[in-house]
BABA-668033 format. One record per residue (C-alpha): residue in one letter; x, y, z; residue number from 1. Coordinates in steps of 0.02 Angstrom, whole numbers, padded with zeros to 5 digits. Layout:
<atoms>
+-----+--------+--------+--------+-----+
! res !      x !      y !      z !   n !
+-----+--------+--------+--------+-----+
!   A !      X !      Y !      Z ! NUM !
...
+-----+--------+--------+--------+-----+
</atoms>
This chain:
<atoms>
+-----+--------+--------+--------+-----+
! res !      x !      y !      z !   n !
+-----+--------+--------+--------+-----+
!   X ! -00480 !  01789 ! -00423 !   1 !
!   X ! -00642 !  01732 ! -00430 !   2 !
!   X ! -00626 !  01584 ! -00543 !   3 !
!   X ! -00542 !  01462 ! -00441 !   4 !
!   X ! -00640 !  01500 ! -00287 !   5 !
!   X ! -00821 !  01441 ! -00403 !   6 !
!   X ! -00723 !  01304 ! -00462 !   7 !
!   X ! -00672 !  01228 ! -00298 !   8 !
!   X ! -00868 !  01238 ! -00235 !   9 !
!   X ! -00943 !  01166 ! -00379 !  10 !
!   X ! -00800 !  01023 ! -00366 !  11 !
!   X ! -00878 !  00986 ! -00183 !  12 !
!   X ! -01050 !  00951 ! -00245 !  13 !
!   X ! -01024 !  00885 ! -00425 !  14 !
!   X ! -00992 !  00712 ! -00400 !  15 !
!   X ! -01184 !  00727 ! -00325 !  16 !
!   X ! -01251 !  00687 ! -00517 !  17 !
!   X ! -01128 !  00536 ! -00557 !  18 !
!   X ! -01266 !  00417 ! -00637 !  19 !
!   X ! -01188 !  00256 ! -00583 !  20 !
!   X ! -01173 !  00278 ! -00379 !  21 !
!   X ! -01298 !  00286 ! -00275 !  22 !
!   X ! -01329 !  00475 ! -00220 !  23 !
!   X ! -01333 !  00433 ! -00020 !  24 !
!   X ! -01133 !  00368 ! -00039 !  25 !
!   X ! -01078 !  00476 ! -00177 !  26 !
!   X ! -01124 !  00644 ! -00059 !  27 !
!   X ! -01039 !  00581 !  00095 !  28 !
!   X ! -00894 !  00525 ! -00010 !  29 !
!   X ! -00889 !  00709 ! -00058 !  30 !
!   X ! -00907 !  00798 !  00086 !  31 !
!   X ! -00980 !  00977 !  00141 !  32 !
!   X ! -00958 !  01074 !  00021 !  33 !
!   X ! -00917 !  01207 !  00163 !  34 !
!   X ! -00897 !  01375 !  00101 !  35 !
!   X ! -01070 !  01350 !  00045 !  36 !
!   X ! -01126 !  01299 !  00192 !  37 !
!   X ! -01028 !  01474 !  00285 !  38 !
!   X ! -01122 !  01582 !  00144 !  39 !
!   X ! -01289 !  01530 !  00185 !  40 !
!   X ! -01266 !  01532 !  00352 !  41 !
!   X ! -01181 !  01704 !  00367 !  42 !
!   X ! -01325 !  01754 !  00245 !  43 !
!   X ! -01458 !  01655 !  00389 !  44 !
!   X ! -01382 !  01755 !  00515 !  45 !
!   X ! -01401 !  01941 !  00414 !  46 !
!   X ! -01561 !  01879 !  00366 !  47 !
!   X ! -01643 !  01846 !  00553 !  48 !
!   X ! -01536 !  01993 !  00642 !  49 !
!   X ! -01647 !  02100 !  00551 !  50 !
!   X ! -01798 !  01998 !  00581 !  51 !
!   X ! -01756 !  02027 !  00779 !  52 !
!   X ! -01730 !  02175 !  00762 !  53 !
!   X ! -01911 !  02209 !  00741 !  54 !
!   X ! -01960 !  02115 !  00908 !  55 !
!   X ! -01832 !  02211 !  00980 !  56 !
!   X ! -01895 !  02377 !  00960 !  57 !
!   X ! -02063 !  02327 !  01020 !  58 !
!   X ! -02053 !  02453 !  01174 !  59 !
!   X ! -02002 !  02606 !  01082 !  60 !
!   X ! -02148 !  02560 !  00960 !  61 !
!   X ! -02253 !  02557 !  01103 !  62 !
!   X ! -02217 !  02711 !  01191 !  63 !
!   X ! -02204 !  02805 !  01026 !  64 !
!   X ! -02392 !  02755 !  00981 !  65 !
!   X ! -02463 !  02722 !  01127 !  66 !
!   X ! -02496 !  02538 !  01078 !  67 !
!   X ! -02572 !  02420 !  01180 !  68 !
!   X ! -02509 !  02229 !  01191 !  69 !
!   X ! -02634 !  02166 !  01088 !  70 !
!   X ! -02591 !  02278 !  00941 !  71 !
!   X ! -02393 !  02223 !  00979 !  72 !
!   X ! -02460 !  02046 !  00925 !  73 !
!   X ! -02524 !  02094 !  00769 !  74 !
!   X ! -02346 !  02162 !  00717 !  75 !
!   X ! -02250 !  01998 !  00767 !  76 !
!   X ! -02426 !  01910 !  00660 !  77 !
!   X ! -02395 !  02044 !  00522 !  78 !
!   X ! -02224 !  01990 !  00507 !  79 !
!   X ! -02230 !  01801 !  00547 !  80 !
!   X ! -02388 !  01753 !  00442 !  81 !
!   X ! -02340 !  01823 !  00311 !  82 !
!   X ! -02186 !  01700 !  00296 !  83 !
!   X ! -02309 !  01576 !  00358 !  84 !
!   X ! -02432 !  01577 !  00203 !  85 !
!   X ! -02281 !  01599 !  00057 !  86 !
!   X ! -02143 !  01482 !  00125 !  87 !
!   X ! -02238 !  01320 !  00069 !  88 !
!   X ! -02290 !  01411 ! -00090 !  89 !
!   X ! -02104 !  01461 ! -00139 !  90 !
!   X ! -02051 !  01279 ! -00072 !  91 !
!   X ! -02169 !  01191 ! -00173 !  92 !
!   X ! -02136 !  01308 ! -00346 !  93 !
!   X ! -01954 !  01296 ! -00316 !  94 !
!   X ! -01973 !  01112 ! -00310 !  95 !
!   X ! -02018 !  01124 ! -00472 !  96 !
!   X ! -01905 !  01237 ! -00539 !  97 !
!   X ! -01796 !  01298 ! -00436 !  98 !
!   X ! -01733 !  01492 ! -00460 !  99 !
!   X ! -01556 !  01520 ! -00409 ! 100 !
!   X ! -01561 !  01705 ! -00380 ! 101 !
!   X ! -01734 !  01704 ! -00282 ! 102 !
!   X ! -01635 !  01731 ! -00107 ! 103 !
!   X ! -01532 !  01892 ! -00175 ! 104 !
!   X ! -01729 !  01960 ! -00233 ! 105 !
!   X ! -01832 !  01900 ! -00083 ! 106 !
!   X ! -01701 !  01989 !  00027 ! 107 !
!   X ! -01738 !  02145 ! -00062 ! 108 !
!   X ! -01913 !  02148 !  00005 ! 109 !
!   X ! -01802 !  02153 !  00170 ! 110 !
!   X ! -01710 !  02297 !  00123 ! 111 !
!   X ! -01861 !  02392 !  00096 ! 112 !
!   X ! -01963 !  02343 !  00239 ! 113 !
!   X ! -01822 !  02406 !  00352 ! 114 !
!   X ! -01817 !  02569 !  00262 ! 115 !
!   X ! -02033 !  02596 !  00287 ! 116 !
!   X ! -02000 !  02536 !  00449 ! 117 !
!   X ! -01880 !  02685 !  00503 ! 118 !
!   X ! -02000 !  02831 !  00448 ! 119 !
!   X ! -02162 !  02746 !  00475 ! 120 !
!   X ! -02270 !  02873 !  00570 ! 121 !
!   X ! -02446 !  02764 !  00589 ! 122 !
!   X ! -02494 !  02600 !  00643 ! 123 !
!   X ! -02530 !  02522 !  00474 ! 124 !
!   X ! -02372 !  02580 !  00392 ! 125 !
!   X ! -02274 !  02481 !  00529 ! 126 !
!   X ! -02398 !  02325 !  00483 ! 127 !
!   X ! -02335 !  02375 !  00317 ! 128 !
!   X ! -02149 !  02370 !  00351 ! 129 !
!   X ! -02165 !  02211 !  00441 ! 130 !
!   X ! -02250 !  02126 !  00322 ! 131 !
!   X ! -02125 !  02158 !  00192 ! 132 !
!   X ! -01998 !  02085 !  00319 ! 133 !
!   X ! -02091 !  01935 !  00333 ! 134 !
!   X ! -02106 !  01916 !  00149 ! 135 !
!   X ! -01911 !  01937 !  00122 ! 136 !
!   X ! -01915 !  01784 !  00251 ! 137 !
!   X ! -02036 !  01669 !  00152 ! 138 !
!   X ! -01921 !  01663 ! -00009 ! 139 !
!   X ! -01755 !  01645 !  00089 ! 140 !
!   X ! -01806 !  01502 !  00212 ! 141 !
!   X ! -01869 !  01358 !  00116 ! 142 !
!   X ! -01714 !  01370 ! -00039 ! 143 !
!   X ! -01588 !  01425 !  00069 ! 144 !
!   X ! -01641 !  01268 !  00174 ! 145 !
!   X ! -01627 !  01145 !  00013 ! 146 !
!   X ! -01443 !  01235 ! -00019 ! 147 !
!   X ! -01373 !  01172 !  00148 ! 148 !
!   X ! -01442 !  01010 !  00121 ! 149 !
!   X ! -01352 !  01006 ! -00055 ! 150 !
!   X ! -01207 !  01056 !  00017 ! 151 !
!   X ! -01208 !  00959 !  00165 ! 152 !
!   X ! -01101 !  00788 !  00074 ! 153 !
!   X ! -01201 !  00678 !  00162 ! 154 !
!   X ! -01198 !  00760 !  00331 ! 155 !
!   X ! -01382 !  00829 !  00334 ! 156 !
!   X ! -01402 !  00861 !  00514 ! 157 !
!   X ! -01233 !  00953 !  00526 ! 158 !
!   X ! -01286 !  01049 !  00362 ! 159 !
!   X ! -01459 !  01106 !  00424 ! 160 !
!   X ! -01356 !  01147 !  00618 ! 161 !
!   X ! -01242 !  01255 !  00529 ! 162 !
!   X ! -01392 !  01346 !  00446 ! 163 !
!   X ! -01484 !  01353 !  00595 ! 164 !
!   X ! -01348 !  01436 !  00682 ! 165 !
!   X ! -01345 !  01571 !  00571 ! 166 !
!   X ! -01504 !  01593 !  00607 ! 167 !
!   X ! -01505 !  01568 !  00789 ! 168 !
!   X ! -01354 !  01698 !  00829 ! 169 !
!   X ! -01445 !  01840 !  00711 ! 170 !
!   X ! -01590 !  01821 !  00793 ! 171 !
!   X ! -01494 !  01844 !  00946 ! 172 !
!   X ! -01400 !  01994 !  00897 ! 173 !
!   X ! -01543 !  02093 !  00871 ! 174 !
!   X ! -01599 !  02154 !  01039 ! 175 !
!   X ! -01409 !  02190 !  01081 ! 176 !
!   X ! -01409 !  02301 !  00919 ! 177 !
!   X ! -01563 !  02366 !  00965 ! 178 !
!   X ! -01501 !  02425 !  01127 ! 179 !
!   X ! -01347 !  02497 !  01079 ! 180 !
!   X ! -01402 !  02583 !  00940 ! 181 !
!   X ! -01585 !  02580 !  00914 ! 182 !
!   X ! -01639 !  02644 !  01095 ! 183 !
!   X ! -01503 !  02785 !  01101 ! 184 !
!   X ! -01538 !  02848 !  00938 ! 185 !
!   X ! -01723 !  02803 !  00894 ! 186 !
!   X ! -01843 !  02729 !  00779 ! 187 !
!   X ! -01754 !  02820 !  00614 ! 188 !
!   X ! -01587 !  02735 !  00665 ! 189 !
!   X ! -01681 !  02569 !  00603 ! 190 !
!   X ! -01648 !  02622 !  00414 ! 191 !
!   X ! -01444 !  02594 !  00454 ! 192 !
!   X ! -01489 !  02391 !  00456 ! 193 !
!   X ! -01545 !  02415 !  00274 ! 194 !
!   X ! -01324 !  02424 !  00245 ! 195 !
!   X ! -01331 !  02238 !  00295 ! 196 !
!   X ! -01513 !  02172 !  00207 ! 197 !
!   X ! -01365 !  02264 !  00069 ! 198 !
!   X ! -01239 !  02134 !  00109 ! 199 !
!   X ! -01354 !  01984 !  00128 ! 200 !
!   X ! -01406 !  02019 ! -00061 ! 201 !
!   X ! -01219 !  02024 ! -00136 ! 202 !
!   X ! -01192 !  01860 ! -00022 ! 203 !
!   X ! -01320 !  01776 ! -00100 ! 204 !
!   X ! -01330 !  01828 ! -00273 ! 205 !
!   X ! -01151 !  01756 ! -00255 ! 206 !
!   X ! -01231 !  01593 ! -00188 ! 207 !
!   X ! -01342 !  01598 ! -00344 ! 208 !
!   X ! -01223 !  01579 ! -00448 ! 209 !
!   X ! -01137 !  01434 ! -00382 ! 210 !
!   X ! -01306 !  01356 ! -00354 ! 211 !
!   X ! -01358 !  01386 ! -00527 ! 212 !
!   X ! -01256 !  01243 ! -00602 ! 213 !
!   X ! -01324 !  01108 ! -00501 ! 214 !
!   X ! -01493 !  01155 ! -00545 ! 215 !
!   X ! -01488 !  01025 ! -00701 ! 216 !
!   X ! -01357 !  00913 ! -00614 ! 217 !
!   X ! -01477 !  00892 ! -00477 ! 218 !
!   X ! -01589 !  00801 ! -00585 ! 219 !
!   X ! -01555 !  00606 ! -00545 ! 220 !
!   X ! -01643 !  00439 ! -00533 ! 221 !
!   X ! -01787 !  00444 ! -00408 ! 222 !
!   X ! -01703 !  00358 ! -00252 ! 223 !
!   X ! -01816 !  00188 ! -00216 ! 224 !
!   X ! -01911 !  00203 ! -00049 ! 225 !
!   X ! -01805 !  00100 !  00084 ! 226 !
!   X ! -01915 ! -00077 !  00120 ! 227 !
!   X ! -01891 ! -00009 !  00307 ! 228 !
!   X ! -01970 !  00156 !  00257 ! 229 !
!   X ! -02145 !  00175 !  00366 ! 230 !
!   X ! -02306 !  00177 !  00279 ! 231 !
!   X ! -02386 !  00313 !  00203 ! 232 !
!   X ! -02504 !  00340 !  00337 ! 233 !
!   X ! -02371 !  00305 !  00471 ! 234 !
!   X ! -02299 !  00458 !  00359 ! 235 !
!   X ! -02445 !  00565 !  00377 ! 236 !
!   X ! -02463 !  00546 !  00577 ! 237 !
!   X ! -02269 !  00572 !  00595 ! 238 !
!   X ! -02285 !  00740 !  00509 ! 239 !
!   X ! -02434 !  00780 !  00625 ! 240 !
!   X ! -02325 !  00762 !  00780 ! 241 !
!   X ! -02170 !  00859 !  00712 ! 242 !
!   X ! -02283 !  01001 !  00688 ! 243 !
!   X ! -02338 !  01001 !  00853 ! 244 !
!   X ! -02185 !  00979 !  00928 ! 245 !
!   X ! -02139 !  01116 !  00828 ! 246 !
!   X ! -02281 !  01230 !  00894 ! 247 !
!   X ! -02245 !  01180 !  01071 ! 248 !
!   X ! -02059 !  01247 !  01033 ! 249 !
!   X ! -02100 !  01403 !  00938 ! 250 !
!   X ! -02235 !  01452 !  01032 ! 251 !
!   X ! -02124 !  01448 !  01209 ! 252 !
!   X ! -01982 !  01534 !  01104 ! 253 !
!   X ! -02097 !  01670 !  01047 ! 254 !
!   X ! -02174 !  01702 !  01220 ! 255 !
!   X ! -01992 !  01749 !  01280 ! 256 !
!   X ! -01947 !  01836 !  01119 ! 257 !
!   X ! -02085 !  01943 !  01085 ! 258 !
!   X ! -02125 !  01981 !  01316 ! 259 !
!   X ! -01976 !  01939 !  01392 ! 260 !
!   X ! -01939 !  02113 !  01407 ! 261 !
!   X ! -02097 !  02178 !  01452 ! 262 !
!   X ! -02091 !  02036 !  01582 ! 263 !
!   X ! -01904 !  02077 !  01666 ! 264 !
!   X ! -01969 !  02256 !  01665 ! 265 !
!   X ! -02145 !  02224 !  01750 ! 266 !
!   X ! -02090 !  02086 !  01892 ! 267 !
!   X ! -01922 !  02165 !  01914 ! 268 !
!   X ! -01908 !  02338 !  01866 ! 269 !
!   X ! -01748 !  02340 !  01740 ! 270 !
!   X ! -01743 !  02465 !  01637 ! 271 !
!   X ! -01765 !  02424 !  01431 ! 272 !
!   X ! -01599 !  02421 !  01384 ! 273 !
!   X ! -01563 !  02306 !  01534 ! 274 !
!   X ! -01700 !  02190 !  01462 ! 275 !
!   X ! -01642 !  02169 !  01309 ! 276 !
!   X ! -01456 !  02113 !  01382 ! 277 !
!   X ! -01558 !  01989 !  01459 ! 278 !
!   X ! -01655 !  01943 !  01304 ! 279 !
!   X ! -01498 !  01929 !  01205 ! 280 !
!   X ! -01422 !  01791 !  01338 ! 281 !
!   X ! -01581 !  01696 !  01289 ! 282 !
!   X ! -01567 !  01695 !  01116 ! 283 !
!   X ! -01390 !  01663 !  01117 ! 284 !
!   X ! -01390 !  01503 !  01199 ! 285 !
!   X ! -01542 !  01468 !  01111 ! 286 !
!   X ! -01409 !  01502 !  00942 ! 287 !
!   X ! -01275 !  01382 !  01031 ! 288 !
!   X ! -01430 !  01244 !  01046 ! 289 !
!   X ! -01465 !  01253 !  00875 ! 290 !
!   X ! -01314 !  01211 !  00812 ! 291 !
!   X ! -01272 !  01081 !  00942 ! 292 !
!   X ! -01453 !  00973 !  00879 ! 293 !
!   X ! -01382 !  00944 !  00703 ! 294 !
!   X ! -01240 !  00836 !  00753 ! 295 !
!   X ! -01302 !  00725 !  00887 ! 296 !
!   X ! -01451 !  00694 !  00778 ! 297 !
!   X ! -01318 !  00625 !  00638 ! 298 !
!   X ! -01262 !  00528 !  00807 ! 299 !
!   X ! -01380 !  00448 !  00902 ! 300 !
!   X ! -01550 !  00469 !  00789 ! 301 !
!   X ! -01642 !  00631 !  00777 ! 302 !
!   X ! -01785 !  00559 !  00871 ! 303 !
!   X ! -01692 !  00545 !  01037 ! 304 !
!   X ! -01636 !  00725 !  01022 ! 305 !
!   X ! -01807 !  00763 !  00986 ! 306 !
!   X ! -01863 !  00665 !  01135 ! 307 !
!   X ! -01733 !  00763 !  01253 ! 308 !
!   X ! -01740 !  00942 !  01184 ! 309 !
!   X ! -01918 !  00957 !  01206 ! 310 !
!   X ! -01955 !  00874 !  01361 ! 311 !
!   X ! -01782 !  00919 !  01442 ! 312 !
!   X ! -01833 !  01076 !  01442 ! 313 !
!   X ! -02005 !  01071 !  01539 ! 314 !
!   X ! -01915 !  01068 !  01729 ! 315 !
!   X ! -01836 !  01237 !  01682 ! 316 !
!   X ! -01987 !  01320 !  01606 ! 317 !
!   X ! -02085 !  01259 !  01750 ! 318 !
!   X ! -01962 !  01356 !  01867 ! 319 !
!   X ! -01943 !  01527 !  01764 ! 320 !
!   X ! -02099 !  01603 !  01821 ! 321 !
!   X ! -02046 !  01588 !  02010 ! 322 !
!   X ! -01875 !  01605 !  01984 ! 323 !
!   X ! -01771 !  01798 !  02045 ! 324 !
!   X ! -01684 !  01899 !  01898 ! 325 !
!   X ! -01519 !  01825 !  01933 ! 326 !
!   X ! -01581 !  01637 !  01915 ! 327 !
!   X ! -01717 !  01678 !  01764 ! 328 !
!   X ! -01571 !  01728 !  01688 ! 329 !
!   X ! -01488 !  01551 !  01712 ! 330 !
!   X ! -01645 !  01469 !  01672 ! 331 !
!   X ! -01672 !  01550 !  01509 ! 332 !
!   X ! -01488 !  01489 !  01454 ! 333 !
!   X ! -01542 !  01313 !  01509 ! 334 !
!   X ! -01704 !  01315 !  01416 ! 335 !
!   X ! -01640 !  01411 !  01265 ! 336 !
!   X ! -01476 !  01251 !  01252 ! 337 !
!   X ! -01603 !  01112 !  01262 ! 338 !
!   X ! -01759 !  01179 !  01159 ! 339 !
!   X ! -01685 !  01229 !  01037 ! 340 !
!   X ! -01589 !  01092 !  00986 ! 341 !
!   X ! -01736 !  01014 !  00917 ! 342 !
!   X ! -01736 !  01127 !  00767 ! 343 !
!   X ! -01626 !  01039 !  00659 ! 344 !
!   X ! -01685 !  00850 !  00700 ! 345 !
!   X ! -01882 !  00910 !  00688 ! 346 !
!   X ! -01835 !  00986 !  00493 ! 347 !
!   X ! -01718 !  00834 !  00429 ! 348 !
!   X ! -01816 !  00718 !  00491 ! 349 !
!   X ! -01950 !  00784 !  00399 ! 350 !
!   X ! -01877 !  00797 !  00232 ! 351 !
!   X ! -01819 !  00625 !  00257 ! 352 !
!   X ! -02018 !  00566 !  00281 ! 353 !
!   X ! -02048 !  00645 !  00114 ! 354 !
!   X ! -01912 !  00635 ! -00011 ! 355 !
!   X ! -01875 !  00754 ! -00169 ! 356 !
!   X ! -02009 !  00891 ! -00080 ! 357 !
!   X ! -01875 !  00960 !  00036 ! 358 !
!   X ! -01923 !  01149 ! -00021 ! 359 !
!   X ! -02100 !  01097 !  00016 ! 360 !
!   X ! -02057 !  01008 !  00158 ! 361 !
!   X ! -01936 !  01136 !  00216 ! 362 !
!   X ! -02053 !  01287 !  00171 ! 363 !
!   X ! -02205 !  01205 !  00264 ! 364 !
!   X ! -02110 !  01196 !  00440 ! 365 !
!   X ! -02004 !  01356 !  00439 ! 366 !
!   X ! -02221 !  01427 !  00365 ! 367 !
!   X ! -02261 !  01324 !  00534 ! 368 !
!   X ! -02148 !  01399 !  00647 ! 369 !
!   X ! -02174 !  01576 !  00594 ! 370 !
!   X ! -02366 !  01559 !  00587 ! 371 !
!   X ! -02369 !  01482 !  00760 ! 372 !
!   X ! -02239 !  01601 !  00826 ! 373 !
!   X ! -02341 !  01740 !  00752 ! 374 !
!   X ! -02534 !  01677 !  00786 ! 375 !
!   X ! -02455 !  01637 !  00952 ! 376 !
!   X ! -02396 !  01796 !  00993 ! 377 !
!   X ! -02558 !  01884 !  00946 ! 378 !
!   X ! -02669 !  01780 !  01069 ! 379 !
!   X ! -02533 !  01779 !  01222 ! 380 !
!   X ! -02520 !  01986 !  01182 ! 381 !
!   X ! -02712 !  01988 !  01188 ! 382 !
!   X ! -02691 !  01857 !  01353 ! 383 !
!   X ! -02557 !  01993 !  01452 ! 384 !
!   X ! -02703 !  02122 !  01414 ! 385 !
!   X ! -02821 !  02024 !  01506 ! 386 !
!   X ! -02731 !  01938 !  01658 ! 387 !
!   X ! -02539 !  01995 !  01652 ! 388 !
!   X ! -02356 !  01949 !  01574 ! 389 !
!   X ! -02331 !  01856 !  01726 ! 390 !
!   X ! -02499 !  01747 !  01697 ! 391 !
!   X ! -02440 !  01716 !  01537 ! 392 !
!   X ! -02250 !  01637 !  01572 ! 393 !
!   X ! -02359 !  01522 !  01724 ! 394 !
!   X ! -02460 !  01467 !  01557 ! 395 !
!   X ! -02330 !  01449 !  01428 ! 396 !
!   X ! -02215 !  01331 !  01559 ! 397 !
!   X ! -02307 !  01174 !  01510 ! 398 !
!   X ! -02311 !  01207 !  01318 ! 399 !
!   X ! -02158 !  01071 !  01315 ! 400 !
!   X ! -02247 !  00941 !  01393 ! 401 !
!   X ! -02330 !  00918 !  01225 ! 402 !
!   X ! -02163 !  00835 !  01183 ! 403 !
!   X ! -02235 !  00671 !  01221 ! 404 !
!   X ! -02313 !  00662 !  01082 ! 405 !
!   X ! -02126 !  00589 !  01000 ! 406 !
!   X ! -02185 !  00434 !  01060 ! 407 !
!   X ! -02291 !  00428 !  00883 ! 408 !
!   X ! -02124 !  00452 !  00788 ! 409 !
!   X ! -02068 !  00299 !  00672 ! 410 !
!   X ! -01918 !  00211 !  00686 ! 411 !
!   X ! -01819 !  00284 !  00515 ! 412 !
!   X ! -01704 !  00164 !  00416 ! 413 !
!   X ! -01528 !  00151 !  00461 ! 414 !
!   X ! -01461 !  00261 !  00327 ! 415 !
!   X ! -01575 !  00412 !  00366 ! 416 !
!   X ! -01474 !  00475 !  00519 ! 417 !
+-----+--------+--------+--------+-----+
</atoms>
C-alpha cells in the first residue's frame, strides 16, 4: 500500500529536473506537492511542541531548584544557541550534499534530551537536556526548510506558511500540555513527550525517503541572475535588515514566551496553570499569523507584509504593559496575528537574495532567531532580576519600532513573489 502513495509524491516534484523548461514555470506548472508539504509540517509541529514544552515548565523548574531568573535564561540560551551555532553549519553542508535521513537522526537527539530532561536532578544536567533539544532543532530546521520549498510547485511563500504553521501551533501546544499534564503530574511526566519525538522520527524517515530521489534530480542549470536582481552589495545590506527585523520579532516573541507567565502571575496574581492558558492564546494566534504571512506575501510582495507585521504591531505592544488581564489577553492575540506574519516573508525573501544557498540561507535565520531568542532571554532574565517583569514588557514594547528599517529593503524582480 505503500507504493502508489511514493509514487504520486515523487510525480508532484519530478517534472522539477526537466532540462528544457525553465525551473521557475515548470514548479508552478506542477504544483505543491502537498502531502509533503502536511509531513513536514505535522513533523514542524511535533518538533517545536516539544521545544515549548521546555519554556513551559520553567516554573516547576524554578520552584524545584530554587532557580533564580537569571539562571532560567541560561536554559532558554542552552537550548536556543545551541540551534543557533549548528543550523548554518548543517545548512551550508547540506547544501553540499544533502542527507535525506538527517531529520529522522537530528530528532533523535530530541528524543533523548526529553528523556535527561525528566530525571534530571541538578542544574547542569537540565543545561544538558536542553542542549540536546536544541541540537535536535539545528538539523531539522534548515533541511526541513529546503523540503517545503521543493515541494512548494512554485508557491514558496505558501510552502514556507504551511511549515511555519507547524511550527507555530506546536509551539503553542506546549504550555497547554504542560498544564494539563506536566503541572499535575510533575517534572518525570516530561519523559511521556519522548512517545511523540518517537513519531516525528517515523514521519520523517518516511519524508527521507521520498526526498532521497530528488537529491540527484535536483541538480539543474544554475538559474541566470534576473537583470532586475539588486547588486551584490544592495544584497549584503538587505540581509542586514532582515536580520534585524528578525531580532526585533524574536526577541518580543521570546520576552512573552519565556515571562509571560511569570508576568500574569506577578501583576495579576493567576495561578500557573492559569498562566499558561493565557500563554497558549498567545502562541496560538501567533501560529494562525504565521501561516496567514506566506500567502499575502505570494500576493502583494513580501516586503509590504514585512512592512505591516512588524510595525503593525508596535500600537499593541505599546499598550500591553498598561493594559488589565482581560485586555492583555486581547492584546497578545493582536500582536501574536500581526508579528508573526513576518516569518515567512523575512525567510523567502531571503533565499530569494541568495539563490542555490537556501539551507544556508535558511539555517542562518532560523540560527538567528534562536540565538537572539535565546541571548535575548538570558539578558531580559538577568534584566527582571534587577528592575522587575513588569520593567521588562515597558522595555520590550518598542523592540518593533526597529521595523523601519524595511525601508532599506530592495525592490525584488517580478517573478520573485
Amino acid at each position: 500500500m505503500n507504493k502508489p502513495v511514493s509514487v504520486s509524491e515523487e510525480a508532484l516534484v519530478t517534472p522539477v529536473v526537466v532540462p528544457d523548461v525553465e525551473p521557475r514555470a515548470v514548479l508552478k506548472a506542477a504544483g505543491p506537492a502537498y502531502i509533503v508539504l502536511a509531513g513536514i509540517s505535522v513533523s514542524h509541529f511535533l518538533n517545536d511542541t516539544m521545544q515549548s514544552l521546555i519554556a513551559s515548565v520553567y516554573p516547576i523548574l524554578k520552584d524545584s531548584y530554587a532557580l533564580d531568573f537569571a539562571q532560567i535564561g541560561l536554559i532558554t540560551l542552552a537550548f536556543q544557541f545551541t540551534a543557533s551555532l549548528l543550523q548554518p553549519v548543517v545548512g551550508h553542508f547540506t547544501d553540499k550534499k544533502a542527507q535525506p535521513f538527517s531529520l529522522a537522526i537530528g530528532m533523535s537527539s530530541t528524543f533523548f534530551g526529553l528523556l535527561l530532561l525528566s530525571v534530571a536532578q541538578q542544574y547542569l544536567v537540565i543545561l544538558l537536556a536542553a542542549a540536546l533539544v536544541g541540537l535536535g532543532s539545528a538539523v531539522f530546521h534548515p533541511e526541513s526548510a529546503r523540503i517545503a520549498r521543493l515541494a512548494s510547485g512554485g508557491r514558496y511563500g505558501f510552502a514556507q506558511s504551511v511549515f511555519q504553521l507547524g511550527g507555530s501551533f506546536g509551539t503553542s501546544m506546549g504550555p497547554l500540555l504542560a498544564a494539563l499534564i506536566v503541572v499535575p503530574f510533575g517534572q518525570p511526566s516530561i519523559a511521556y513527550f519522548s512517545s511523540i519525538a518517537f513519531l516525528a522520527i517515523i514521519i520523517l524517515w518516511r519524508i527521507g525517503k521520498w526526498y532521497k530521489p530528488q537529491i540527484t534530480t535536483k541538480r539543474m542549470t544554475r538559474i541566470e541572475p534576473h537583470p532586475d536582481a539588486p547588486s551584490p552589495r544592495r544584497v549584503r545590506i538587505a540581509l542586514a535588515v532582515l536580520v534585524a527585523l528578525l531580532f526585533s520579532k524574536q526577541l518580543y516573541v521570546s520576552s512573552l514566551s519565556s515571562y509571560y507567565i511569570f508576568y500574569l502571575i506577578d501583576r495579576f496574581g493567576v495561578s500557573t496553570q492559569a498562566a499558561q492558558i493565557y500563554l497558549f492564546v498567545f502562541l496560538a494566534a501567533n501560529a494562525v499569523g504565521a501561516f496567514l504571512g506566506g500567502p499575502l506575501g505570494d500576493r502583494f510582495g513580501r516586503k509590504i507584509v514585512i512592512w505591516f507585521s512588524i510595525l503593525g504591531a508596535l500600537p499593541f505592544t505599546l499598550a500591553l504593559p498598561y493594559a488589565g488581564l482581560a485586555m492583555s489577553a486581547v492584546l497578545t492575540v493582536f500582536i501574536g496575528l500581526i508579528i508573526s506574519s513576518t516569518t515567512s516573508s523575512i525567510i523567502v525573501f531571503a533565499q530569494e537574495l541568495v539563490p542555490h544557498r537556501f539551507g544556508m540561507i535558511s539555517g542562518v535565520f532560523f540560527g538567528v532567531a534562536f540565538g537572539i531568542g535565546g541571548l535575548g532571554a538570558a539578558v531580559l532574565g538577568k534584566l527582571a532580576d534587577h528592575t522587575s517583569i513588569g520593567f521588562v514588557y515597558q522595555v520590550c514594547a518598542f523592540l518593533p519600532a526597529i521595523g523601519l528599517l524595511a525601508v532599506f529593503l530592495p525592490k525584488m524582480p517580478r517573478h520573485a513573489h
